[in-house]
C-alpha positions as CSV (number, residue, x, y, z in Angstrom):
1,X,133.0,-43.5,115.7
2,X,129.8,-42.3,117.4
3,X,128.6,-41.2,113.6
4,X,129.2,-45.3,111.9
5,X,127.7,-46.3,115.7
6,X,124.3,-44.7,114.8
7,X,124.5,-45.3,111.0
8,X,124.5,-49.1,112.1
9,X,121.6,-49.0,114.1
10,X,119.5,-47.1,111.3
11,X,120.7,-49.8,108.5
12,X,119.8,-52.8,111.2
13,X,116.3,-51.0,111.5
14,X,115.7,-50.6,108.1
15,X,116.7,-54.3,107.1
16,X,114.4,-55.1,110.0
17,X,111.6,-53.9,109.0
18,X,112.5,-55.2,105.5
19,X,112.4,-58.9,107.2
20,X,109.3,-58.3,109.6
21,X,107.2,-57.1,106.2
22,X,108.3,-60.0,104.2
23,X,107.2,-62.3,106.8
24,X,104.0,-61.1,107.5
25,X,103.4,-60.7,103.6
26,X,104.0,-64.1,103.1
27,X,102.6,-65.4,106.2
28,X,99.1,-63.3,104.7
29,X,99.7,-64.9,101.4
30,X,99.9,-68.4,102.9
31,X,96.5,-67.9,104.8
32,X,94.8,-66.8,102.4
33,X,96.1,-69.0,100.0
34,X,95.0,-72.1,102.4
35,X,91.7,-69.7,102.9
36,X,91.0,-70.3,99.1
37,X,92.2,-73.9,98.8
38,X,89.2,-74.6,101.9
39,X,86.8,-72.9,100.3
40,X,87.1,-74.9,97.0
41,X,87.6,-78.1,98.3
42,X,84.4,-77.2,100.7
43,X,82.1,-76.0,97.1
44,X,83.7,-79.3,95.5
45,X,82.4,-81.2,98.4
46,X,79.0,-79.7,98.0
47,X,78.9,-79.9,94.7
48,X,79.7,-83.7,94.7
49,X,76.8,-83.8,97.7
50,X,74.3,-82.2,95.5
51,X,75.8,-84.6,92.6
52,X,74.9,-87.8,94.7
53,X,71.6,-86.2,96.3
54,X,70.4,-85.5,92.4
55,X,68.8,-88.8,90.7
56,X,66.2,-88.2,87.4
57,X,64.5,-91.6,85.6
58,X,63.5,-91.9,82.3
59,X,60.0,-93.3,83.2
60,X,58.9,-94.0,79.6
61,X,59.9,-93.6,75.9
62,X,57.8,-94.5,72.8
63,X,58.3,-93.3,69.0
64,X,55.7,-91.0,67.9
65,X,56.0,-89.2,64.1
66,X,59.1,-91.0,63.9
67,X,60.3,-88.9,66.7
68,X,61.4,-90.4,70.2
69,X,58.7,-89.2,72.6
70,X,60.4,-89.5,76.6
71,X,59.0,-89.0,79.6
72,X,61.7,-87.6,82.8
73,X,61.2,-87.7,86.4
74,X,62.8,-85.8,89.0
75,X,62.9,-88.8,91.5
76,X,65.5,-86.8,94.1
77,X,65.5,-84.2,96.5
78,X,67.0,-81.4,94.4
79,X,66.0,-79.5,91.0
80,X,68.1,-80.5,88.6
81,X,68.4,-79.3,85.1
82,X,68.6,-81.6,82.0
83,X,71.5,-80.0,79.4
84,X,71.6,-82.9,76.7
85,X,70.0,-85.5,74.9
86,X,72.3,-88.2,73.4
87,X,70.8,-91.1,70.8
88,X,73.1,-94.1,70.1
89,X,71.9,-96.1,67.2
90,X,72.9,-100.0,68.2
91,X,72.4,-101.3,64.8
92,X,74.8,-99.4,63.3
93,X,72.8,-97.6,60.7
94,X,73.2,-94.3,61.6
95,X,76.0,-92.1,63.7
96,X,75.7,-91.0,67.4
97,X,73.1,-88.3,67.6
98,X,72.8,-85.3,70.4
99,X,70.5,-82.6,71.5
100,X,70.6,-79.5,73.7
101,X,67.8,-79.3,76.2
102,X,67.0,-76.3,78.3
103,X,64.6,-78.3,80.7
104,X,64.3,-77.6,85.0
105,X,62.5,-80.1,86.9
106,X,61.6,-79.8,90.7
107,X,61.4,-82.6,93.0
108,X,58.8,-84.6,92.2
109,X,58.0,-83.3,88.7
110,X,58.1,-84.8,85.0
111,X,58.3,-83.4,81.7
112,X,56.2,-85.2,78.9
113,X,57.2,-85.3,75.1
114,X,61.2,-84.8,75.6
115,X,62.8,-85.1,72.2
116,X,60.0,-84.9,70.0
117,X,61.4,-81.5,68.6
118,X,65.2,-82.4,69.4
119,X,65.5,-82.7,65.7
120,X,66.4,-86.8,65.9
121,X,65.0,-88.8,63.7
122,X,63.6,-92.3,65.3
123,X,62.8,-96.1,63.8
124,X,60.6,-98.2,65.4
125,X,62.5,-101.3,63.4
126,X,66.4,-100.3,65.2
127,X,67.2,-100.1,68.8
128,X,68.7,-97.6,70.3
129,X,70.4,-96.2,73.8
130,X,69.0,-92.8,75.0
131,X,71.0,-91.0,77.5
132,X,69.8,-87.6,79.1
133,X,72.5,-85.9,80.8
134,X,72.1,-83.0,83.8
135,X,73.9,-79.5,84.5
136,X,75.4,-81.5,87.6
137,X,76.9,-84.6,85.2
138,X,74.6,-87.4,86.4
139,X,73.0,-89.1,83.5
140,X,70.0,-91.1,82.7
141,X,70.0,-94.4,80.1
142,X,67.1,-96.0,78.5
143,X,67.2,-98.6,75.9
144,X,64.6,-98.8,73.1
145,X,64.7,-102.0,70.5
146,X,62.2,-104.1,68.8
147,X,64.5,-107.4,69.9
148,X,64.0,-107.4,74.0
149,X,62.9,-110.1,76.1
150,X,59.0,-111.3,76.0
151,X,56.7,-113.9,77.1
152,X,54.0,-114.8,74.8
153,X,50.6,-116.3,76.7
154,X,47.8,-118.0,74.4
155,X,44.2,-118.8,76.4
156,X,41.5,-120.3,74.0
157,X,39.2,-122.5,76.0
158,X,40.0,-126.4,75.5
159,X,36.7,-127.6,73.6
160,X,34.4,-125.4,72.0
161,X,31.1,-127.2,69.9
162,X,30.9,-126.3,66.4
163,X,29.3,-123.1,65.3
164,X,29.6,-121.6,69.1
165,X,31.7,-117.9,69.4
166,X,35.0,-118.4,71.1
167,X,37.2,-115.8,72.3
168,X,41.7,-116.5,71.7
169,X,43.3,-114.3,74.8
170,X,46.6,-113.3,73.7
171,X,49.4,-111.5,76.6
172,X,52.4,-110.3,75.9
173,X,55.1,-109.3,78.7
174,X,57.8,-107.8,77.9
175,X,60.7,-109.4,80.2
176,X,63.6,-107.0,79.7
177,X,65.9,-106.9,82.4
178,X,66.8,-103.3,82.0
179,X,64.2,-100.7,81.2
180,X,63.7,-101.3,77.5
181,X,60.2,-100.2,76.0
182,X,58.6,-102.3,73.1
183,X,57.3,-99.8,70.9
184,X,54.6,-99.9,68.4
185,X,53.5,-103.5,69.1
186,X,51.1,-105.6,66.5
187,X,50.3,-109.1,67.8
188,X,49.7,-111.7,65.1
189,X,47.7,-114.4,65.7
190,X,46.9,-117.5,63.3
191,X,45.3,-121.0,63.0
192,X,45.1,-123.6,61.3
193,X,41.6,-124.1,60.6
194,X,38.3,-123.1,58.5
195,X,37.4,-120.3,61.4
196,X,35.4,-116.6,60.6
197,X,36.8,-114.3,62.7
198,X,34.0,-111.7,63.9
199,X,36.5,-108.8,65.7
200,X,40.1,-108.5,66.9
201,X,42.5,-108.6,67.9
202,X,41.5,-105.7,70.3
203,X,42.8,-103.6,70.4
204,X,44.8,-103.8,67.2
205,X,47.9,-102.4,68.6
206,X,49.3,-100.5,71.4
207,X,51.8,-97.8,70.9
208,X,54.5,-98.8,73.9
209,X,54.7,-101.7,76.2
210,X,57.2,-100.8,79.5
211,X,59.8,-103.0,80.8
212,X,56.9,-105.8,83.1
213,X,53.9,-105.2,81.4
214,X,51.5,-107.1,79.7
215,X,49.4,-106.3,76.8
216,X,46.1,-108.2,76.5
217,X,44.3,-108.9,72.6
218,X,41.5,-110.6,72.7
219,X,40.0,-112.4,69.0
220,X,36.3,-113.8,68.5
221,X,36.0,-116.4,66.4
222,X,32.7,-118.3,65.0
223,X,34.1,-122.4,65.0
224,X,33.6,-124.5,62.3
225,X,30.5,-126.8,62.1
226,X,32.9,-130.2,61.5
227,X,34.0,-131.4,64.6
228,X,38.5,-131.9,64.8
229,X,41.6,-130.1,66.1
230,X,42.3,-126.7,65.7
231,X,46.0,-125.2,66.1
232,X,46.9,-121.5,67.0
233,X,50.2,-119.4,67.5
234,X,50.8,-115.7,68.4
235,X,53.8,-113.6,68.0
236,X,54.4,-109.9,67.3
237,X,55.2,-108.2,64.5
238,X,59.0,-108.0,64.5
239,X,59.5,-110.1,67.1
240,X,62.6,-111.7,67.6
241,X,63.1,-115.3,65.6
242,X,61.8,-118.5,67.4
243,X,59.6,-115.8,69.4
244,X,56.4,-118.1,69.0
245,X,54.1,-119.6,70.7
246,X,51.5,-122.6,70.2
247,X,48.1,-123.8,71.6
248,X,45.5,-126.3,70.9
249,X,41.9,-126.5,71.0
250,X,38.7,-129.1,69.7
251,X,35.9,-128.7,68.5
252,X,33.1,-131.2,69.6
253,X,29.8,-132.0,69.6
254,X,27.6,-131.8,72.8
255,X,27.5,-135.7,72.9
256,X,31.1,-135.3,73.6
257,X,31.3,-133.2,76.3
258,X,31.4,-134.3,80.0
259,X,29.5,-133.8,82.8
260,X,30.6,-132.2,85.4
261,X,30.2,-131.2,89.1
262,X,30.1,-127.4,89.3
263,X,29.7,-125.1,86.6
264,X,32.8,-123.1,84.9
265,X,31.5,-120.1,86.4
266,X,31.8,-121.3,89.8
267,X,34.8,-122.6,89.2
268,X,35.5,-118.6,87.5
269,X,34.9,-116.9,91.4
270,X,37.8,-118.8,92.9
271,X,40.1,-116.4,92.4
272,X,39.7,-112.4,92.8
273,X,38.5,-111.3,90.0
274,X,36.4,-108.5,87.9
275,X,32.3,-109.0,87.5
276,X,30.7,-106.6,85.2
277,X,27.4,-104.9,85.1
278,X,25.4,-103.1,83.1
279,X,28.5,-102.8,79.9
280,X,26.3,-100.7,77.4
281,X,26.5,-102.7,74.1
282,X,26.0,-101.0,71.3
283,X,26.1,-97.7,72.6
284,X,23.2,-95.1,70.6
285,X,24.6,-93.1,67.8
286,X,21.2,-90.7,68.0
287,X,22.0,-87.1,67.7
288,X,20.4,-84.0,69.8
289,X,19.8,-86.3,72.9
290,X,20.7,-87.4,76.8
291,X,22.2,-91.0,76.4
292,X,23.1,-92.8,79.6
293,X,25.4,-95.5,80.1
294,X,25.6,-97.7,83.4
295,X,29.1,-99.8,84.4
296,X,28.8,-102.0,87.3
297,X,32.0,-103.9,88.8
298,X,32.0,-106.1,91.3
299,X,35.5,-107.5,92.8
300,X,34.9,-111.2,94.3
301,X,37.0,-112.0,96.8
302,X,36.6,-116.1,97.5
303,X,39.9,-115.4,100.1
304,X,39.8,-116.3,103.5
305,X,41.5,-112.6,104.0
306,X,40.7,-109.1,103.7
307,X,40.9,-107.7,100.1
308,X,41.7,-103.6,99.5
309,X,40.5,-101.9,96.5
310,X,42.9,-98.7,95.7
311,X,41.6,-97.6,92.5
312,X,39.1,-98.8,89.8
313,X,39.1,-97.9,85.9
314,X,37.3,-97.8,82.7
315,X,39.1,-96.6,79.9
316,X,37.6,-96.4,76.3
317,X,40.0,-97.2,73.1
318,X,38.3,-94.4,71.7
319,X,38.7,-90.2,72.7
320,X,35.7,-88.4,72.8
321,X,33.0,-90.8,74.0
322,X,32.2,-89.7,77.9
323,X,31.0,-86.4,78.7
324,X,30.2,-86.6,82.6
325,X,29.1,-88.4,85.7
326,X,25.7,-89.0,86.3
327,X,25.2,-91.7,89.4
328,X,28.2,-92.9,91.4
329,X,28.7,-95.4,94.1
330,X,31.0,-95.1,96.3
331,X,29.9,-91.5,96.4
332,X,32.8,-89.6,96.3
333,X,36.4,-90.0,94.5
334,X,35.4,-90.4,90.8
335,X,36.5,-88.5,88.4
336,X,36.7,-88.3,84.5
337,X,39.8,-87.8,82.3
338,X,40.4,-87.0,78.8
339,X,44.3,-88.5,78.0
340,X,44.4,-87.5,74.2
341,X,43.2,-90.9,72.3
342,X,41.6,-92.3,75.5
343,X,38.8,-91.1,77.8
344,X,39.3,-93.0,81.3
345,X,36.3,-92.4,84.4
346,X,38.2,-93.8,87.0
347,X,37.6,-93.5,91.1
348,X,40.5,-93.1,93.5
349,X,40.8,-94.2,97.7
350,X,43.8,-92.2,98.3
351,X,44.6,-93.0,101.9
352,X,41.4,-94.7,102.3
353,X,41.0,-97.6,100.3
354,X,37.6,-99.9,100.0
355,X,38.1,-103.3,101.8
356,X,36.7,-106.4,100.7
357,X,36.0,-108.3,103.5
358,X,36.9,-112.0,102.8
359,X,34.4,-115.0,100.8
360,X,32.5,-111.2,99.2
361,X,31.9,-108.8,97.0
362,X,32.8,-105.3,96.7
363,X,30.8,-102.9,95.1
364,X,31.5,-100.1,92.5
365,X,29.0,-98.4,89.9
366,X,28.8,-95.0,87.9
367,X,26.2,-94.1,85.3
368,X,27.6,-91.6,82.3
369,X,26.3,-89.5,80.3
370,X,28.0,-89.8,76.7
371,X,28.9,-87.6,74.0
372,X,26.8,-87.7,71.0
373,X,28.7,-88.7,67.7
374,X,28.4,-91.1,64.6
375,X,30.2,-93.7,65.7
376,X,31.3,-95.1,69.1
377,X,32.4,-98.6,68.3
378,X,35.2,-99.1,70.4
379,X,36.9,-101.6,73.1
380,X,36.4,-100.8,77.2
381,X,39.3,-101.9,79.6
382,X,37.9,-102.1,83.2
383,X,40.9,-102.4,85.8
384,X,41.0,-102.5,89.7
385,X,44.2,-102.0,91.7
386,X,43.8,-104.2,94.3
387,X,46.1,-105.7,97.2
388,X,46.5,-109.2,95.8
389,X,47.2,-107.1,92.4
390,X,46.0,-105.6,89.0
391,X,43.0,-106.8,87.3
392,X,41.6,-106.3,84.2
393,X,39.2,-107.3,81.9
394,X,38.2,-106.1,78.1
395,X,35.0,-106.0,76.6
396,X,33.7,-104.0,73.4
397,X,31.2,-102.0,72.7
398,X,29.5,-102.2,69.1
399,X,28.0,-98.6,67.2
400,X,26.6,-98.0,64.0
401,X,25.6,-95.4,61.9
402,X,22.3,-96.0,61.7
403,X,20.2,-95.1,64.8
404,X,19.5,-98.0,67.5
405,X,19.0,-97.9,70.9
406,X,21.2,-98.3,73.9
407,X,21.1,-101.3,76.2
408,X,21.8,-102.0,79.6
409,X,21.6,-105.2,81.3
410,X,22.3,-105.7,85.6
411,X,20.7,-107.4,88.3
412,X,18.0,-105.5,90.8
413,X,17.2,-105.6,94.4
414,X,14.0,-104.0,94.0
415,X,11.8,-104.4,91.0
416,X,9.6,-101.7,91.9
417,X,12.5,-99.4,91.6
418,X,15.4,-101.0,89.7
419,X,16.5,-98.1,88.2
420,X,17.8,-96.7,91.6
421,X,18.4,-100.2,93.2
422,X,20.1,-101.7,90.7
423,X,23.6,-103.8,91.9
424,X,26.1,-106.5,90.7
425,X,26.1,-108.8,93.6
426,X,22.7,-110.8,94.9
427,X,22.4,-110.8,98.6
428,X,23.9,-113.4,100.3
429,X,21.8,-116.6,100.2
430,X,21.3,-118.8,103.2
431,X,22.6,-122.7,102.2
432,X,19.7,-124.9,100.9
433,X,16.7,-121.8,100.5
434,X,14.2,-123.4,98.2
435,X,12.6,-121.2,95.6
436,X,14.7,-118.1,96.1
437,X,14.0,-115.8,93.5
438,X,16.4,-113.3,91.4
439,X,16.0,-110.3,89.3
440,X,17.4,-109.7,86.0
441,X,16.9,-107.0,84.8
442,X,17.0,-104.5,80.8
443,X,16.9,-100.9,80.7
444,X,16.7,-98.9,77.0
445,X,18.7,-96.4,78.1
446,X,19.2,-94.8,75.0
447,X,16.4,-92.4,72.6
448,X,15.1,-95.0,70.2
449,X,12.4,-97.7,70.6
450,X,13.1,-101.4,71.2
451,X,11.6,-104.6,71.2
452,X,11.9,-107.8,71.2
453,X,14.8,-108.2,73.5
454,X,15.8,-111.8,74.1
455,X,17.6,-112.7,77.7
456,X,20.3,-115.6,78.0
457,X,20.9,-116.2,81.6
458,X,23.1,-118.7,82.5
459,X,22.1,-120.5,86.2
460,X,25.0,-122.6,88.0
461,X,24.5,-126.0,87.3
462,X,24.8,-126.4,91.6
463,X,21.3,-124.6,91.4
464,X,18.4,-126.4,90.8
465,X,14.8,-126.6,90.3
466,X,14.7,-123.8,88.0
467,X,11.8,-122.4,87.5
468,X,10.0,-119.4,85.2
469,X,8.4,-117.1,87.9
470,X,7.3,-113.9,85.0
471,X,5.7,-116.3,83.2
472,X,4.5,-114.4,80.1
473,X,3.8,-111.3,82.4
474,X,5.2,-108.2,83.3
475,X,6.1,-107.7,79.2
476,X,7.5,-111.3,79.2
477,X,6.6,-114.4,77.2
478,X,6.8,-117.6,78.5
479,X,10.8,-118.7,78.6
480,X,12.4,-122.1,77.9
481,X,14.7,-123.4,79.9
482,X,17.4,-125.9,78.9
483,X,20.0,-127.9,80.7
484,X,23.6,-127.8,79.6
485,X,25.7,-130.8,79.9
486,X,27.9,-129.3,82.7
487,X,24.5,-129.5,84.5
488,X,24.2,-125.1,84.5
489,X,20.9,-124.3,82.9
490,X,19.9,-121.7,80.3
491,X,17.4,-119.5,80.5
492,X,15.7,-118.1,77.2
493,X,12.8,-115.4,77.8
494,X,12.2,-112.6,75.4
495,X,10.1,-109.7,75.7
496,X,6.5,-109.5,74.3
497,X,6.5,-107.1,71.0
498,X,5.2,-104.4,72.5
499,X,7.0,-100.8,72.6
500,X,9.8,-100.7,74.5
501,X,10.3,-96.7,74.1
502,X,14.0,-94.9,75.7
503,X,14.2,-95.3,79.3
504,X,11.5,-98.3,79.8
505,X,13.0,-100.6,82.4
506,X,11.6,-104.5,82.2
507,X,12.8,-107.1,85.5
508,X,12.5,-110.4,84.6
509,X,12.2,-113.4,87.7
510,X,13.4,-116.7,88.3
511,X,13.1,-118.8,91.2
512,X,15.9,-121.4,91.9
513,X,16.9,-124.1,94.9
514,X,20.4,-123.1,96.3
515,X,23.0,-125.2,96.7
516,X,23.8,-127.2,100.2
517,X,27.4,-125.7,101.3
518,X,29.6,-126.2,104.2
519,X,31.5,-123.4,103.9
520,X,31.0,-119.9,102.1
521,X,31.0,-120.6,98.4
522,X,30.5,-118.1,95.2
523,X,29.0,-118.3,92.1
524,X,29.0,-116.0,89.1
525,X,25.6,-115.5,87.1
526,X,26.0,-114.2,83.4
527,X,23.8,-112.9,81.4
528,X,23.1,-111.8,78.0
529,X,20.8,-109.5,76.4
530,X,20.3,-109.9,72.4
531,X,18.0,-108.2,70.1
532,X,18.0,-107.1,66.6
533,X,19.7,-104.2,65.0
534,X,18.8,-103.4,61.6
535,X,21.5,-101.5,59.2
536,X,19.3,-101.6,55.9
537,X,16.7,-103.1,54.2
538,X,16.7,-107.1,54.2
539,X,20.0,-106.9,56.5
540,X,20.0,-107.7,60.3
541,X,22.4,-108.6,62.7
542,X,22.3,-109.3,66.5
543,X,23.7,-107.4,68.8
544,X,24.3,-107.7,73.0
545,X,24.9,-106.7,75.9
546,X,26.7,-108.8,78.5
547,X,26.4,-108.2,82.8
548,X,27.3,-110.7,85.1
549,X,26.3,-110.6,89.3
550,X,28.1,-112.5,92.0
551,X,26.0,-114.7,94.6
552,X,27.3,-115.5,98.0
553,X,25.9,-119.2,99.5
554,X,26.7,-119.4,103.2
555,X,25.6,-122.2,105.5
């Protein structure tokens, strides 16, 4: 009996320690089974907080070589990694298309020219839906398609007399709601008239207009010499139907026009806007030598508030052109940049911007140096990004083959230096100043001799008493001086035919009475250089160069 007594106690042990291991092994197994369980749901957690934390934008996308060219940006806070490219066709003529990218992007960064070697094939004719897709799953869309929603803008001035050069101002938004690109756009423009179209539209297409922009074409047109209605409308090449629009002008003779109280070119300054100096037009074509161009813009600001000034352009239509910066006001912040097809000298306030103060002018000019090559014919774009918003303004610049000389026109503040005192805005005039006199002044700032340069300088029409102070000296002959029937005045002076060898500078003066004002008032003076540019025997044409110079009245 004592023997079964301890065999008992040794078979409870045994089945004891059976039990306590299989509870501790299971009681391990469920820990670290909940262990695991925690720790995935914790990286699924952190996964789907990187997910939401990860954002990327397809900024632009435009169809180069038939190939989609797209432009990403890392707009979050974490690199992300782009895996695939997909391409839905929405017209139906071809299947869904993909592409695997290999492409990181920090915070912050972009990546240029995304799908141009994906091996999908693009039309700028069909519309499509891009998607590019990340490592983490979140994906970016972008629709492309000639069909999106546009405004079409036509300004042509209401009466023009017959013979006179006319510029037709065509803009083009594109509305979309969603971002949508209109790629490869043509305008069209047509009338209804007997009219000989000297240039445009400038330029003659653009390669991609993004969702809320505008494109601007501008057309000159000589008018007819019978007086009557002319009709014009705009679309775009493969514009959606009924996408059209219409505008009206007359042509009439100078009997016909009214008089009226203040000039179009004070009525021009009351609104911010661009002036321009000193636009070289044509620019020299001369080989082996230092060629100097001089931009001017002034920004009026008529407001009765402060106006900032965050950046200021000028881009050229054509690559190549500007080589490097000669002369620069304000001093610092300018800098020039070669984007492929466009050069683009453009100065930057950062964190600093230039303010305006209200009812004046502000101030920019740089003087280039440009690039020597057989033609430079192209179109200028000058743009400021201001607080009350974008402007811009186009003017083109004529070239040749044939050698010529370069031409700068801008207003002085000192003729016995205008070289180095040369601005775009005429000190501020005290109301009802009798016989204040103004500079305007022409600089060959080209190689080649010139001469006989005529000036065209339109006066105000609330300035009067106009009077010739050169007077056939100074390199001047005697100028004529003719009242338009808005009551501004032209002035017509041209230099005498002496030499006027690369680098001469000529000032010309006239005195004027200024306007009585109650309150601060601007006015806009244009002017217009013209002289002859021969391309062969027995040929000639004219060509110009325009600057215009702000003028503050106070009381």
């Amino acid at each position: 009996m004592r023997y079964r007594r301890g065999l008992s106690t040794v078979v409870g042990a045994v089945f004891f320690i059976i039990a306590t291991t299989t509870v501790i092994t299971y009681i391990t197994y469920s820990m670290n089974s909940i262990d695991n369980f925690s720790q995935s749901v914790i990286v699924s957690e952190s996964q789907n907080i990187d997910r939401g934390r990860e954002e990327i934008t397809i900024s632009q996308v435009r169809i180069d070589g038939l190939k989609f060219n797209m432009t990403v940006v890392n707009t979050g806070s974490l690199p992300v990694h782009l895996t695939r490219l997909w391409v839905t066709n929405q017209d139906g003529v071809t299947a869904d298309q993909k592409a695997d990218l290999d492409i990181n992007l920090n915070p912050g960064q972009q990546q240029y020219n995304i799908g141009q070697y994906a091996g999908i094939s693009a039309d700028s004719t069909e519309s499509y839906n891009l998607k590019v897709v990340t490592e983490r799953g979140n994906i970016a869309t972008f629709h492309v398609s000639p069909d999106v929603s546009t405004q079409i803008q036509l300004v042509l001035p209401g009466e023009v007399q017959p013979g006179e050069n006319f510029r037709v101002v065509t803009l083009i938004t594109n509305n979309s709601t969603v971002p949508n690109n209109i790629v490869d756009l043509v305008p069209i423009i047509l009338n209804n008239g007997s009219l000989t179209q000297i240039d445009g539209p400038l330029p003659p297409s653009i390669k991609t207009l993004p969702q809320g922009n505008t494109a601007t074409f501008t057309s000159t047109y000589v008018a007819p010499s019978l007086s009557g209605g002319i009709g014009f409308n705009a679309t775009y090449a493969g514009a959606p139907t009924g996408t059209i629009v219409n505008s009206n002008m007359t042509v009439a003779l100078s009997s016909e026009s009214e008089a009226a109280t203040s000039s179009q070119w004070s009525q021009a300054a009351s609104r911010v806007g661009i002036l321009i100096s000193g636009i070289p037009n044509p620019v020299s074509s001369s080989v082996g030598t230092v060629e100097y161009g001089k931009w001017g813009i002034g920004i009026i600001n008529p407001l009765d508030r402060d106006v900032k000034i965050y950046s200021v352009g000028i881009m050229s239509e054509v690559d190549n052109i500007m080589d490097k910066i000669i002369a620069k006001e304000p001093s610092s912040g300018w800098t020039i940049r070669d984007l492929g097809v466009h050069d683009v000298v453009i100065w930057e306030g950062g964190s600093t911007p230039i303010t305006i103060p209200q009812k004046s002018v502000g101030q920019f000019r740089v003087e280039i140096d440009l690039k020597q090559s057989a033609l430079y014919e192209s179109g200028y774009t000058v743009q400021a990004l201001t607080s009350e918003g974008k402007l811009s303004t186009t003017y083109t610049v004529l070239s040749s083959g044939t050698l010529f000389p370069l031409i700068n026109t801008f207003y002085t503040n000192n003729t016995a230096a205008p070289a180095t005192n040369w601005t775009f805005i005429i000190e501020n005039i005290k109301s009802s100043t009798n016989n204040q006199i103004f500079n305007a002044t022409i600089q060959n700032g080209g190689s080649t001799m010139l001469s006989g340069v005529t000036l065209l300088i339109l006066v105000p029409a609330d300035f009067t008493n106009i009077q010739d102070v050169s007077a056939g000296s100074g390199g001047w002959n005697d100028a004529a001086i003719d009242q338009n029937p808005d009551g501004s005045h032209i002035i017509t002076v041209s230099t005498t035919l002496s030499s006027f060898i690369g680098g001469d500078i000529k000032t010309y003066q006239f005195s004027a009475d200024i306007p009585t004002v109650s309150d601060d008032k601007l006015y806009v003076f244009q002017t217009t250089a013209i002289y002859p540019l021969f391309t062969g025997a027995g040929k000639s044409q004219l060509a110009s160069s325009l600057s215009e110079a702000g003028v503050e009245i106070v009381p």
